[in-house]
C-alpha positions as CSV (number, residue, x, y, z in Angstrom):
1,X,36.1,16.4,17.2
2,X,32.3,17.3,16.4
3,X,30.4,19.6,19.0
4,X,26.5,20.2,18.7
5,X,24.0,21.6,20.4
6,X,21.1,19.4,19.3
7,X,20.7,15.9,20.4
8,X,19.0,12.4,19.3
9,X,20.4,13.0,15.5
10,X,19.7,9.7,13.5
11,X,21.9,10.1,10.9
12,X,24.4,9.8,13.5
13,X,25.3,6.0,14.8
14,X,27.0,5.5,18.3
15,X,30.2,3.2,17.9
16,X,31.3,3.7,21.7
17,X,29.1,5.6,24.4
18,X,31.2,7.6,27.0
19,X,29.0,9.2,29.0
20,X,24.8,10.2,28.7
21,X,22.8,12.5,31.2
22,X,19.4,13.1,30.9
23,X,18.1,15.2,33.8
24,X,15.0,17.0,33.5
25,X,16.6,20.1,35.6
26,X,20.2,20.2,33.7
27,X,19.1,18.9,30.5
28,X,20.8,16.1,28.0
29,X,24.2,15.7,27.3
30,X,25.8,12.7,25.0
31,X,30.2,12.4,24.4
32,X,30.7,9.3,22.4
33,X,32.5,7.8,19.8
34,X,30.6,7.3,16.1
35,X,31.3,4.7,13.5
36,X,33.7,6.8,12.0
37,X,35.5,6.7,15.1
38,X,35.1,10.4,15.2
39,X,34.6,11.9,18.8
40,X,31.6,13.8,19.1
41,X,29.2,15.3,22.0
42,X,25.9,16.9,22.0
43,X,22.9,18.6,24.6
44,X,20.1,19.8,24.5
45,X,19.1,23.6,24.6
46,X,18.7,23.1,28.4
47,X,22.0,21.7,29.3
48,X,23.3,24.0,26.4
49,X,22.6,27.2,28.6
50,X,24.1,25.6,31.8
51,X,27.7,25.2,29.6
52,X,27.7,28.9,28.4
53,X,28.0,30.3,31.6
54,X,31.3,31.4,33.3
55,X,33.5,30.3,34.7
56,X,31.8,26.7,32.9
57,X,32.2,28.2,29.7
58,X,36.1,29.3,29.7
59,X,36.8,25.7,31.1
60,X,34.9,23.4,28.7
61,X,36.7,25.8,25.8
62,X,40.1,25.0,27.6
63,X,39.4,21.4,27.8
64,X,37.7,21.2,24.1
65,X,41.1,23.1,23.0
66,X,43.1,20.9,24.6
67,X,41.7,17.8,22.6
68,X,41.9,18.9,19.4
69,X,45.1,20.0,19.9
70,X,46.4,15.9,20.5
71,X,43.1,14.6,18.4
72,X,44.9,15.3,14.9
73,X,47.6,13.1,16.3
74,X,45.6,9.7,16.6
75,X,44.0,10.4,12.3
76,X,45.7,7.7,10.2
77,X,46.4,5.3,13.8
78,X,44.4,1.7,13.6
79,X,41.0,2.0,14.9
80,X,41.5,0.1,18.4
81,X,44.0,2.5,19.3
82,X,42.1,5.3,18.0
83,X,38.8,4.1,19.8
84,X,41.1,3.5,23.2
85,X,42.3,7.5,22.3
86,X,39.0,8.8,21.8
87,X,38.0,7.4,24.5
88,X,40.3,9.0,27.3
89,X,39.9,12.4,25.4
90,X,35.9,12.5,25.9
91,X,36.6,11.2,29.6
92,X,38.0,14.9,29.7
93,X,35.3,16.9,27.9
94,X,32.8,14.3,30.0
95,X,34.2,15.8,33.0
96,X,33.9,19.5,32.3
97,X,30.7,19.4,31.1
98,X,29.3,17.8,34.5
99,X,31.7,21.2,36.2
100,X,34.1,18.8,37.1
101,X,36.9,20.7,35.8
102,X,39.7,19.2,38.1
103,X,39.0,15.9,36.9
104,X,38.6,17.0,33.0
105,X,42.6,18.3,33.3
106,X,43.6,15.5,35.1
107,X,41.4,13.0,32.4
108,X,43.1,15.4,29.6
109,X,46.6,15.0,31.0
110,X,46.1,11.4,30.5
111,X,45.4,11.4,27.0
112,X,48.0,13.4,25.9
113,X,50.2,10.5,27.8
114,X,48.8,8.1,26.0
115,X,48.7,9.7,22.4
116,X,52.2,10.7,23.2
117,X,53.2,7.5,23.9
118,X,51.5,5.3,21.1
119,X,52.4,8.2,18.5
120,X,56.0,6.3,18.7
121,X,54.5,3.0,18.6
122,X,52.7,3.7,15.6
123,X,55.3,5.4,13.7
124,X,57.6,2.9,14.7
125,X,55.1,0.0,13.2
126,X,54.5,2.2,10.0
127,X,58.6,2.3,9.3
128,X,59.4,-1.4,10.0
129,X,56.3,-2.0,7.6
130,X,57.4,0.2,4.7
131,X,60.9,-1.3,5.5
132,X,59.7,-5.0,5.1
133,X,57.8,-4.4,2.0
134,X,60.5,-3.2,0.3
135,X,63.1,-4.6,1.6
136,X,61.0,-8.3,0.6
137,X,60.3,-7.2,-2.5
138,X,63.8,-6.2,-3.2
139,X,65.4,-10.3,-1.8
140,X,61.9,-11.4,-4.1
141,X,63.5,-9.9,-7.1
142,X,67.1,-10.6,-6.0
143,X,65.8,-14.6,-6.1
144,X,64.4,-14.4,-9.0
145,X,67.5,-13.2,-10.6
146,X,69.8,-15.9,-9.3
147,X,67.8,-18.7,-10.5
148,X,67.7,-16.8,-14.0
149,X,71.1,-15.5,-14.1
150,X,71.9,-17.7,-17.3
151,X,69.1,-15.8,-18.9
152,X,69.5,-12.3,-17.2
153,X,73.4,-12.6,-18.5
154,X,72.4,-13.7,-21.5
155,X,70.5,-10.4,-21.8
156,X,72.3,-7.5,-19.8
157,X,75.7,-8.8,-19.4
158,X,77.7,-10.2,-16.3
159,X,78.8,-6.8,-15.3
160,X,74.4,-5.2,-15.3
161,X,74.2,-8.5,-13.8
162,X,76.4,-8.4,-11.0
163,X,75.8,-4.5,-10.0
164,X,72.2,-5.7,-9.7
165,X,72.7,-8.2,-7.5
166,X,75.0,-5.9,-5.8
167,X,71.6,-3.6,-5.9
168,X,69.7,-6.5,-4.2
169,X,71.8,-7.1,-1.5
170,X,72.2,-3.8,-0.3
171,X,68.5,-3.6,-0.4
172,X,68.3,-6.5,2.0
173,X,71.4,-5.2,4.3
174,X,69.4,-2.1,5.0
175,X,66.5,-4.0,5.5
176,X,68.4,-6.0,8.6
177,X,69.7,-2.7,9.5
178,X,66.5,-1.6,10.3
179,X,65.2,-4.6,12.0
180,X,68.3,-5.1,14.1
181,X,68.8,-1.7,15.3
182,X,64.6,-1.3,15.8
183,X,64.9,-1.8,19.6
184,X,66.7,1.8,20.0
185,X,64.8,5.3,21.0
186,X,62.6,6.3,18.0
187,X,62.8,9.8,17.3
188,X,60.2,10.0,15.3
189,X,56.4,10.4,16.1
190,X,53.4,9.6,13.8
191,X,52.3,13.3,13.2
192,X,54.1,13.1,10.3
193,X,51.5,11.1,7.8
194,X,51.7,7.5,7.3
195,X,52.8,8.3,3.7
196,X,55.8,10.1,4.9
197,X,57.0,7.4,6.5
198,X,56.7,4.8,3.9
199,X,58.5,7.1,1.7
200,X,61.0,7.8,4.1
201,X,61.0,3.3,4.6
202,X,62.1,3.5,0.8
203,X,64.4,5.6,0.6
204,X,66.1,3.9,3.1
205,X,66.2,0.6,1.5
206,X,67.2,2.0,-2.0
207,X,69.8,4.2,-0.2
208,X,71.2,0.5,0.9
209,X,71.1,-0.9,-2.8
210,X,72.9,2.4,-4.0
211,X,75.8,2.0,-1.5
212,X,75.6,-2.2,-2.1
213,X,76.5,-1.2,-6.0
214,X,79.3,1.4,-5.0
215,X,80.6,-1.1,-2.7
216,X,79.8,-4.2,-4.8
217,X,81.8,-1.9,-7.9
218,X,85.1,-1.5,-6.5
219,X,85.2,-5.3,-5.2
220,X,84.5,-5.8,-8.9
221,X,87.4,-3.7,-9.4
222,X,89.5,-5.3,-7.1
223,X,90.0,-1.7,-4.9
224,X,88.7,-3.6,-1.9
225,X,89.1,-7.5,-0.9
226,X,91.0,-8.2,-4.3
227,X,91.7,-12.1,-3.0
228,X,88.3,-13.0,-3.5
229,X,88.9,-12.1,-7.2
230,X,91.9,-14.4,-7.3
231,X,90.5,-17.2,-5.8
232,X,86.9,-17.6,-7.6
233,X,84.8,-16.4,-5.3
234,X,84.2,-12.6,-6.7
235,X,80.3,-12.8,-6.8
236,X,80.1,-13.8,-2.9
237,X,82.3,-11.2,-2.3
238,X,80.4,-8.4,-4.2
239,X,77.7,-9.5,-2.7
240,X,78.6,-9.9,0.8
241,X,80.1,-6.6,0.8
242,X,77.4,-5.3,-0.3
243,X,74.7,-6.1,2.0
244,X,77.1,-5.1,4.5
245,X,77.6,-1.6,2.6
246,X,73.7,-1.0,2.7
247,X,73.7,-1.9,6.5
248,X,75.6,1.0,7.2
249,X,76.0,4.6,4.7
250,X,78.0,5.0,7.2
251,X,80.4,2.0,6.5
252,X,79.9,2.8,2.3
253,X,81.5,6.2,2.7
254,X,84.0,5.5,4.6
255,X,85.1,2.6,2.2
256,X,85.4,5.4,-0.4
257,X,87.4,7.8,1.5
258,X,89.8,5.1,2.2
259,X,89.9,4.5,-1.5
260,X,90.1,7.8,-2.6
261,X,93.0,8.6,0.3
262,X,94.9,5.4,-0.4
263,X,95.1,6.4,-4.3
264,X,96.0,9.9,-3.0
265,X,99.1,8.4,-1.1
266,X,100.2,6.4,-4.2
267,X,100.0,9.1,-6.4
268,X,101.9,11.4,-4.0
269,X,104.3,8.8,-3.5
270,X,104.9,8.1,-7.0
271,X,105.3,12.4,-7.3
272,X,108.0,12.2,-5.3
273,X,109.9,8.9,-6.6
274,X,109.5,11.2,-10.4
């Protein structure tokens, strides 16, 4: 938010006009919006002199407070909803500086709502779109190396081959995660920066490949689902299991403390028997 006390600047270009007075008694005041979607306000020396009087003064630095506390908030959001933002925080300043102080809290009150509630909405949107681009990307490259898998055996082996795949489809379980599970409370709000949640979006989706190539390993190893070995269908099965590991960490470690409890049993067993 940009505060002057000098008015008609050229260099600066009106994108939205909130509210202009020009009185000859009270002077010139201008809150609007700029091309840079930046939320600015200016007067004159007249109405400059009305403003720095108490009790005028304490309120307008309460209300001017007040927005740049939630102002940071709406930075890196599209620009309508950062225009539709802007806009209800100079309704408040607006207000104060025409002494209308009850209706600058009340104008205030409802632009913290609103950045409150679109701060979700927007971190919600910048998740599920570092989600999907990854997550794409990942069932892209997963394509491509099952229409290639002669040549991609030919030049890593079945085993690399496989635990890719495995990779892949973990990649795209947590991606469904994600999508499936996007209707629940977000917890989340969009004052952390926009890069913060893509990187968060990835390490989702490459958390899912990791726990698809655990998973999709000890299927390979015939720890878990050991029919689908015996019967030909050991790829489906890796893979299967594996989307469904990266759907759920959860799910992943608790296939390995079975494992790793089931081989404790044997072995204990097989103490005792000695």
């Amino acid at each position: 938010m940009k505060e002057s006390y000098s008015i008609h600047n050229p260099a600066v270009e009106v994108k939205y006009l909130i509210y202009h007075r020009d009185d000859p008694n009270d002077g010139e005041i201008k809150v609007f919006v700029d091309n840079a979607l930046d939320l600015e306000w200016e007067c004159d020396d007249k109405a400059g002199k009305l403003i720095d009087v108490p009790p005028l003064k304490v309120a307008v630095r309460k209300i001017l407070n007040g927005v740049a506390d939630i102002e940071p908030v709406a930075h890196n959001w599209p620009d309508d909803l950062k225009l539709t933002s802007k806009r209800l925080m100079g309704e408040a300043i607006a207000s104060v500086l025409r002494d209308d102080v009850e209706g600058a809290e009340v104008a205030l009150e409802n632009a913290k709502k609103y950045v409150r509630g679109k701060s979700k909405q927007v971190s919600r949107y910048w998740t599920l779109q570092g989600c999907l681009i990854v997550g794409g990307l990942a069932a892209i490259a997963g394509l491509i190396e099952i229409v290639s898998r002669a040549w991609v055996t030919a030049q890593i082996g079945r085993i690399p081959f496989l635990m890719t795949l495995c990779f892949w489809a973990g990649c795209v379980g947590a991606l469904l995660f994600v999508v499936l599970r996007f209707g629940t409370p977000h917890k989340v709000d969009s004052t952390a920066e926009k890069h913060l949640h893509y990187l968060e979006s990835l390490a989702r989706i490459v958390g899912g490949g990791i726990a698809g190539v655990l998973v999709g390993g000890m299927v390979k190893l015939g720890l878990i689902l050991p029919v689908f070995g015996q019967t030909g269908m050991e790829t489906l099965a890796m893979c299967a299991a594996a989307m469904i590991a990266g759907a759920s960490e959860r799910l992943a470690a608790g296939i390995v403390t079975k494992v790793e409890n089931n081989e404790t049993a044997t072995q204990e067993n097989s103490n005792a028997d000695n």
